[in-house]
FIROVEX-154281 format. One record per residue: chain; z, y, x of N, C-alpha, C in turn. Coordinates in steps of 0.001 Angstrom, whole numbers, plus 500000, padded with zeros to 6 digits. Example, Ala and Ser with C-alpha at 12.3 -4.5 7.8 and 13.67 -1.06 7.14 Angstrom:
BEGIN
cadena:n_w:n_v:n_u:ca_w:ca_v:ca_u:c_w:c_v:c_u
A:507800:494310:513190:507800:495500:512300:507800:496700:513200 .
A:507080:497750:512850:507140:498940:513670:507870:500030:512900 .
This chain:
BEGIN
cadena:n_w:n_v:n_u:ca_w:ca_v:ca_u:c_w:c_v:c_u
A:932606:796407:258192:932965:797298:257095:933883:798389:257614 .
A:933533:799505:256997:934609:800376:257470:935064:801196:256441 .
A:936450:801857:256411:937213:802222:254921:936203:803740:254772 .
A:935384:804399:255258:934049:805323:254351:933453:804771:253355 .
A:933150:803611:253619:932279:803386:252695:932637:803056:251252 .
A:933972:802947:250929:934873:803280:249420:936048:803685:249493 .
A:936214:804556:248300:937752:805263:248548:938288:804263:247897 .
A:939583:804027:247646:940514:803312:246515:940626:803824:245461 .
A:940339:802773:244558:941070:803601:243256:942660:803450:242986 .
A:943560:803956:243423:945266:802883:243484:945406:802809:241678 .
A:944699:803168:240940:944916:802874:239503:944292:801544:239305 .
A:943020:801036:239870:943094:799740:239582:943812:798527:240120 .
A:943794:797606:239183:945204:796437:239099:943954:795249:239876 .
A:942678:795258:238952:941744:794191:240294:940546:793955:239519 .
A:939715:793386:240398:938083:793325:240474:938195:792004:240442 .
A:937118:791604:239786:936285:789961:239723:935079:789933:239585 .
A:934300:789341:240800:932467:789179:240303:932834:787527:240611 .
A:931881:787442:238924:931506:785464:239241:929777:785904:239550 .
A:929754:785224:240275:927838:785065:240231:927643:783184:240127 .
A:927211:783183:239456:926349:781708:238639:925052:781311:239209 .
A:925222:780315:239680:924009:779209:240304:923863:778050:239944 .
A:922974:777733:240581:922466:775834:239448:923434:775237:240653 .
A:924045:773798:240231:925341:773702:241460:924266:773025:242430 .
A:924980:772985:243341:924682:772855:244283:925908:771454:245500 .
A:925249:771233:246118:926120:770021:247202:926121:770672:248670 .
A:927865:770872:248804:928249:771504:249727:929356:770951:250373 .
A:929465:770678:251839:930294:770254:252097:931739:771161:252476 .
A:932811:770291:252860:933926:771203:253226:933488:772099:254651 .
A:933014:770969:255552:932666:771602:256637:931946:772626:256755 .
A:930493:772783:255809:930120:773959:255587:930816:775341:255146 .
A:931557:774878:254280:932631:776055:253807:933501:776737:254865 .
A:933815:775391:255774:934768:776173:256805:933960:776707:257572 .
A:932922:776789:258103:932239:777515:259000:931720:778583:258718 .
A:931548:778557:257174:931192:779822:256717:932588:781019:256480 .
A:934192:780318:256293:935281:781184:257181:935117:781527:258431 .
A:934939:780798:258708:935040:781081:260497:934093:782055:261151 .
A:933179:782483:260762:932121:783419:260512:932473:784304:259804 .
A:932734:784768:258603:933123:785706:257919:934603:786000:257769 .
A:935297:785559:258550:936535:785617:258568:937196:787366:259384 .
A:936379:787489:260719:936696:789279:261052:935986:789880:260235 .
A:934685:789575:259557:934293:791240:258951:935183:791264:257484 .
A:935016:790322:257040:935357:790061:255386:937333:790450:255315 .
A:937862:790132:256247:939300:790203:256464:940519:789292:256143 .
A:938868:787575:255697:939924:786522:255164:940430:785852:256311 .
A:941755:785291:255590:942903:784675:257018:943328:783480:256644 .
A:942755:782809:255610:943462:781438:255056:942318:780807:254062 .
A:941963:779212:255375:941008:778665:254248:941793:777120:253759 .
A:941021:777120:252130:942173:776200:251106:941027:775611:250743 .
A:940850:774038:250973:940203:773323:250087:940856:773399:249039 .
A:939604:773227:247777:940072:773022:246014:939215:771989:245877 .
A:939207:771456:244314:939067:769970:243894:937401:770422:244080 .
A:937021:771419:243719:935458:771683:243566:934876:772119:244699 .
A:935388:772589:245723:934961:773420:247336:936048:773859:248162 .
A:935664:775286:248070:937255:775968:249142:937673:777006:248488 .
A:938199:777815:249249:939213:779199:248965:938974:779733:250067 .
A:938836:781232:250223:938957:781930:251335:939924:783240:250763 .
A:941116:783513:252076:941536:784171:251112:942399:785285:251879 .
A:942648:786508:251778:943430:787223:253023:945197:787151:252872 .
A:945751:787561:253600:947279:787471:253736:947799:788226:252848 .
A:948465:788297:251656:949410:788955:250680:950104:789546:251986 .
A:950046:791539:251858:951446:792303:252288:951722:793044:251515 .
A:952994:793944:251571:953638:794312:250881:952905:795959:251131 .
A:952873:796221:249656:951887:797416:249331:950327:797568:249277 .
A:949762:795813:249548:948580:795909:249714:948216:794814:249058 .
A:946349:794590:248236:946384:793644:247536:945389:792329:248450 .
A:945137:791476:247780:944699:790057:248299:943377:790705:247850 .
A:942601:789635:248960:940969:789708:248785:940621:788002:248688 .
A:939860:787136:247491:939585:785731:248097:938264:785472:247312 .
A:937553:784745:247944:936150:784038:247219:936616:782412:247257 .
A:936659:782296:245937:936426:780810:245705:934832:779830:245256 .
A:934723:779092:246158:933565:778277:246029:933716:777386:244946 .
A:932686:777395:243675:932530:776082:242824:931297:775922:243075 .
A:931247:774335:242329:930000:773531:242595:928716:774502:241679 .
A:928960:775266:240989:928005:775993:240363:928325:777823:239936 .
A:929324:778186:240853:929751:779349:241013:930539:779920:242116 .
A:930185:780929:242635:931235:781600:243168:931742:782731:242643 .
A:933178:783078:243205:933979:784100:242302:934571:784860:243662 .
A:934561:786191:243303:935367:787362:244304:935896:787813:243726 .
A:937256:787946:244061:938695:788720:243580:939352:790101:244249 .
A:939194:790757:243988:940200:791734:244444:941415:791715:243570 .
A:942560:791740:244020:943576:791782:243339:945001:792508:243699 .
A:945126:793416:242831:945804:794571:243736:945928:795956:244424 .
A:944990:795870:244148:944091:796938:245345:942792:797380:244646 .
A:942774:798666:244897:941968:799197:244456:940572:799414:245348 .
A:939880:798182:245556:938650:798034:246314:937539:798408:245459 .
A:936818:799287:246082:935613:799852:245051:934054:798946:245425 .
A:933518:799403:244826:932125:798532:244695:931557:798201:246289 .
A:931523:798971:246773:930428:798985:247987:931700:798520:249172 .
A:933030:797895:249276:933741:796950:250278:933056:795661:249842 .
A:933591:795679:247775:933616:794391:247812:931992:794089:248058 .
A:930813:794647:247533:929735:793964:247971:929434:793793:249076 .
A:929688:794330:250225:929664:794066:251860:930484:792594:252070 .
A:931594:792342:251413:931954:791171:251739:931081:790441:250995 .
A:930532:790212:249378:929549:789693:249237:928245:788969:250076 .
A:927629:789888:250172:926566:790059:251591:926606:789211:252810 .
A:928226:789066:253253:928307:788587:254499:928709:787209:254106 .
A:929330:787304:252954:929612:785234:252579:927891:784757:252126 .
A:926848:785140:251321:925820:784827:251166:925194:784551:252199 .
A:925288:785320:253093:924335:785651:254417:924931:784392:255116 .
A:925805:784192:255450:926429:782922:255748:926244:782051:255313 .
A:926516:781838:254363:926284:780248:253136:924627:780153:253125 .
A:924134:780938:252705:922612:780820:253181:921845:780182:254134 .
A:922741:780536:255286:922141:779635:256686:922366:778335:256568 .
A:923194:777497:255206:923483:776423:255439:923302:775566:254662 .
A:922887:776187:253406:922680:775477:252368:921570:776778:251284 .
A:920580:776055:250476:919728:776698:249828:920085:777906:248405 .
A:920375:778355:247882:921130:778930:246784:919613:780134:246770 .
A:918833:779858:245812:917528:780927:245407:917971:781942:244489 .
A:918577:781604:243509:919136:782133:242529:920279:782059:241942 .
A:920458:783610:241581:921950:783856:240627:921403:784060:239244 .
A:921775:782799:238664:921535:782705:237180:921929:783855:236067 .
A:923663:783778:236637:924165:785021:235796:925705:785461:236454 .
A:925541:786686:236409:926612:787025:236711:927624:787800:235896 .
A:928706:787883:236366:930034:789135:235284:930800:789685:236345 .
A:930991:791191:236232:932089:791370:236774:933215:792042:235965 .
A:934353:791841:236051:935490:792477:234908:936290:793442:235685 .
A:936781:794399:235646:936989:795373:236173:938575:795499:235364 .
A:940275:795742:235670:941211:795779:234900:941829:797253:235977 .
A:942344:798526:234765:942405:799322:235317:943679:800075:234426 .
A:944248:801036:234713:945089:801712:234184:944908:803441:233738 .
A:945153:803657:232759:944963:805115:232361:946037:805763:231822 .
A:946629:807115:232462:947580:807539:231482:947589:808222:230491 .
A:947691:808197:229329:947665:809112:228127:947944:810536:228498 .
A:946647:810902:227770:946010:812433:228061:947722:813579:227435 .
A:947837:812996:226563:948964:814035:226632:950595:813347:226790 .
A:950348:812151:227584:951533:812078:228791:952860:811313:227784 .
A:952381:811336:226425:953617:810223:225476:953267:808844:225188 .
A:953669:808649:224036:953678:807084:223977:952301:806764:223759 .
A:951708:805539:224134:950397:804974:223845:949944:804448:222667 .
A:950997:803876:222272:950610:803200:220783:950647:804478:219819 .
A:951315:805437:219989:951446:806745:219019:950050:807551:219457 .
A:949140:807564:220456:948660:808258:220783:946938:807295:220591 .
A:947068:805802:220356:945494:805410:220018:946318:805865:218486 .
A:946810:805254:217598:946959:805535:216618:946479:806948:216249 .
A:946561:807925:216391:946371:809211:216129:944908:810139:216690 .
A:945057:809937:218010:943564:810427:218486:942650:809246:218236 .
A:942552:807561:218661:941547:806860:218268:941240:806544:217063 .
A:942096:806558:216153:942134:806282:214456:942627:806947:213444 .
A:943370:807956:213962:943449:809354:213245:944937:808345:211708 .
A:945033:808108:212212:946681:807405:211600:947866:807751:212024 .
A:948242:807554:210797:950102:807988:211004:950546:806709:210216 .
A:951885:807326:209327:952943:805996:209373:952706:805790:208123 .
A:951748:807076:207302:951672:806757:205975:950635:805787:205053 .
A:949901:805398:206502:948288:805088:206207:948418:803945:206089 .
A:949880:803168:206427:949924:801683:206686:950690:800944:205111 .
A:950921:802053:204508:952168:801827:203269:951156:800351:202207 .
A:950151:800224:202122:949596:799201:201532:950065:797859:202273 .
A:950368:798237:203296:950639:796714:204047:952105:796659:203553 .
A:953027:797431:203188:954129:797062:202811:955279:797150:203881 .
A:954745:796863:205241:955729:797542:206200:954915:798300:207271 .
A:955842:798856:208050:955684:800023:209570:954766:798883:210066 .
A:953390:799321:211019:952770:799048:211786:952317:800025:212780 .
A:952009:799780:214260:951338:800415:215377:950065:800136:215783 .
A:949350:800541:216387:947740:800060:216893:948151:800181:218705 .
A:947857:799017:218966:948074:798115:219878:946819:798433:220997 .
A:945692:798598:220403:944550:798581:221009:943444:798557:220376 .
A:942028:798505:221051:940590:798853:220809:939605:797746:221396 .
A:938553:797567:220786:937915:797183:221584:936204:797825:221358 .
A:935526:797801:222280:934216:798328:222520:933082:797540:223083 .
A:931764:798007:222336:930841:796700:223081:929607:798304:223658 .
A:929444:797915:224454:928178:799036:224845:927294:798160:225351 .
A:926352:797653:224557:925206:797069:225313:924218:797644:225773 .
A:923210:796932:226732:922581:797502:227632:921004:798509:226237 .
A:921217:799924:227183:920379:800555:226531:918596:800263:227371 .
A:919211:799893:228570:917540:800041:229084:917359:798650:229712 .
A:915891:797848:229688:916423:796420:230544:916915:796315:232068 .
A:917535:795301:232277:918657:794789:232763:919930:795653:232903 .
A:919912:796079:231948:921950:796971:232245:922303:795481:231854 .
A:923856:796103:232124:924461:794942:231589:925064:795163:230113 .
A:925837:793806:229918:926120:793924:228572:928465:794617:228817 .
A:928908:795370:228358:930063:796049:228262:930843:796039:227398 .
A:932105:794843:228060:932880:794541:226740:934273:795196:226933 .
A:934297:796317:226017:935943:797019:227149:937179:796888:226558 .
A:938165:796334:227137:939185:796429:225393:940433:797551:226456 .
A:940707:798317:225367:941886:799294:225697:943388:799028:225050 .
A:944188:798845:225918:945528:798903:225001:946566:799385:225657 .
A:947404:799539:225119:949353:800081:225289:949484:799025:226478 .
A:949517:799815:227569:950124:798610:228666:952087:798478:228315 .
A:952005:797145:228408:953759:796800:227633:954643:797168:228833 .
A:954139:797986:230526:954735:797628:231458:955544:799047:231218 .
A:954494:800272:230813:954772:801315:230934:954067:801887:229594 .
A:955017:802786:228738:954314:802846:227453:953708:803958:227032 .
A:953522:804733:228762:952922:806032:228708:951272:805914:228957 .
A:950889:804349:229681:949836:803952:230329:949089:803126:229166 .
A:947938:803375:229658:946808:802425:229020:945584:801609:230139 .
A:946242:800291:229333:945737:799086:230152:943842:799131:229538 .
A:943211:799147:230781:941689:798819:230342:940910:797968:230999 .
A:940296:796938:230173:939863:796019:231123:938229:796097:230749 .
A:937156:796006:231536:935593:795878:231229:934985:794952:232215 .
A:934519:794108:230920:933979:792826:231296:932290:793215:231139 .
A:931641:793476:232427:930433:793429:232248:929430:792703:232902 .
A:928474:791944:232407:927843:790809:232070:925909:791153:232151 .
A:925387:790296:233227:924384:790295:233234:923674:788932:233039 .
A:922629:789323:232318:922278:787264:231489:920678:787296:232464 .
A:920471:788176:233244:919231:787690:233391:918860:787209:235050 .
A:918055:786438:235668:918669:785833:236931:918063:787037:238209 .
A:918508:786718:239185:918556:787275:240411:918188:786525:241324 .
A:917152:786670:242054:917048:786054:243285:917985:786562:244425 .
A:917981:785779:245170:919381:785824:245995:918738:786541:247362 .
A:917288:787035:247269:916331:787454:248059:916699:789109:247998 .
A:917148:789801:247008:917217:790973:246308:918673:791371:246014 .
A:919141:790858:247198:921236:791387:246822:921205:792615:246928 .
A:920365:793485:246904:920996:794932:246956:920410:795392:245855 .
A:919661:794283:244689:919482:794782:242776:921380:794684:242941 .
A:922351:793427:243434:923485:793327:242871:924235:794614:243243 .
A:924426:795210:244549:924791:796027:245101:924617:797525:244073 .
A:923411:797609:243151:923122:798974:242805:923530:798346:241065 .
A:923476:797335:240815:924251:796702:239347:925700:796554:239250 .
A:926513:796442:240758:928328:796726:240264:928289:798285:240773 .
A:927460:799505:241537:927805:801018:241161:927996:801015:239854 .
A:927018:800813:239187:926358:801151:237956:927723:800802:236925 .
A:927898:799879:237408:929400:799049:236317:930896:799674:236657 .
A:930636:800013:238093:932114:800674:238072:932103:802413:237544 .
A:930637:803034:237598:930876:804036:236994:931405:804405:235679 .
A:930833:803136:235216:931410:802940:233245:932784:802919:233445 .
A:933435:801780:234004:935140:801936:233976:935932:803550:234575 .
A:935180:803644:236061:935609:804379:236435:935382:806458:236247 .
A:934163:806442:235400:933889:807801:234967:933662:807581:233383 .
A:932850:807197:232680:933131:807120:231408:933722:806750:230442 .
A:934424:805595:230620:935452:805451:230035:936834:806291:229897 .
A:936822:806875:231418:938074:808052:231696:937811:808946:230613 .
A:936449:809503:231077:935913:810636:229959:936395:811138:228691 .
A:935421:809418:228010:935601:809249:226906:936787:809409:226383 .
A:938434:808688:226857:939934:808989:226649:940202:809956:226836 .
A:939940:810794:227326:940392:812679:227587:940004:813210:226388 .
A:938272:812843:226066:937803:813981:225028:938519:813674:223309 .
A:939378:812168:223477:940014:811576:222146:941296:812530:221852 .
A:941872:812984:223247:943143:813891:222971:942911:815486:222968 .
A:941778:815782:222739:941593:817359:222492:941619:817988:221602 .
């Protein structure tokens, strides 16, 4: 892998793909060999048996985030966390743990997969967040709430964009007032594919998380700009 092939986004907080399989019987030893192999390209440095398989996982430093795939008996999961790793690192590490695990054990199909995407946005005109869905997303003020009897804020949104053509995925996005910073807006999109994959065809997965990070990462932006105009 080499850092061309994705820029960072430093606004995202972290990436998760589960991909879903019928389980399967795997040993530890297999797992470790499949570190030990993917351990220089992938950049993991620490393998952890768990109650269900292993952990592979890179070294926490300071200013930089963790990368780990955890093995279950009927899933695996990739994390970015921290770090703003874009589609085409993390699927290269994908690629090279399959390509590995493959040689050692059978896995035909990915039943179903999700990946959730958690990201940060700052309010288009730079004030408070809860004052600013309130007003551009719902067109409310302080007077609209007087039936409830006291002051209320809008906290957040949520959105479903399901797939318009077959196999998109399904897009569950929720937006809110990040509590860290109250100028920012926390966005997370959980998107979800129900239909299976042969494990013959990883580069359908490869052209299905572009496709998903463009939603977080270009339309959704979009969409929040054109709310404050």
């Amino acid at each position: 892998m080499t850092e061309s092939m994705s820029a960072p986004d430093p606004s995202t907080l972290g990436v998760s793909v589960d991909l879903i399989h019928l389980p399967i019987q795997v040993t530890t030893e297999m797992l470790r060999e499949v570190y030990v192999e993917v351990s220089g390209t992938c950049g993991y440095e620490n393998f952890t048996r768990t109650a269900t398989g292993a952990q592979l996982q890179s070294s926490p430093e300071p200013g930089s985030g963790v990368s780990r795939v955890t093995f279950g008996k009927d899933r695996i999961q990739f994390e970015e966390q921290g770090a703003g790793t874009g589609s085409e690192v993390l699927f290269r590490r994908i690629e090279e743990v399959f390509r590995s695990l493959g040689q050692r054990i059978n896995i035909p199909m990915i039943v179903a997969r999700t990946r959730t995407h958690r990201t940060l946005l700052r309010v288009p005109s730079g004030g408070n967040a809860a004052t600013w869905l309130a007003e551009k997303a719902f067109h409310l003020d302080g007077d609209d709430f007087n039936a409830i009897g006291r002051p209320a804020t809008i906290s957040g949104l949520r959105l479903q964009l399901p797939p318009q053509v077959q196999g998109e995925a399904n897009h569950l996005v929720r937006i809110e007032a990040w509590l860290k910073d109250p100028r920012s807006l926390f966005v997370e999109d959980v998107a979800t594919w129900r239909f299976p994959l042969p494990t013959t065809q990883m580069e359908k997965l490869g052209q299905d998380l572009r496709a998903a990070e463009e939603v977080t990462a270009v339309g959704i932006p979009a969409w929040v700009a054109s709310l404050g105009r």
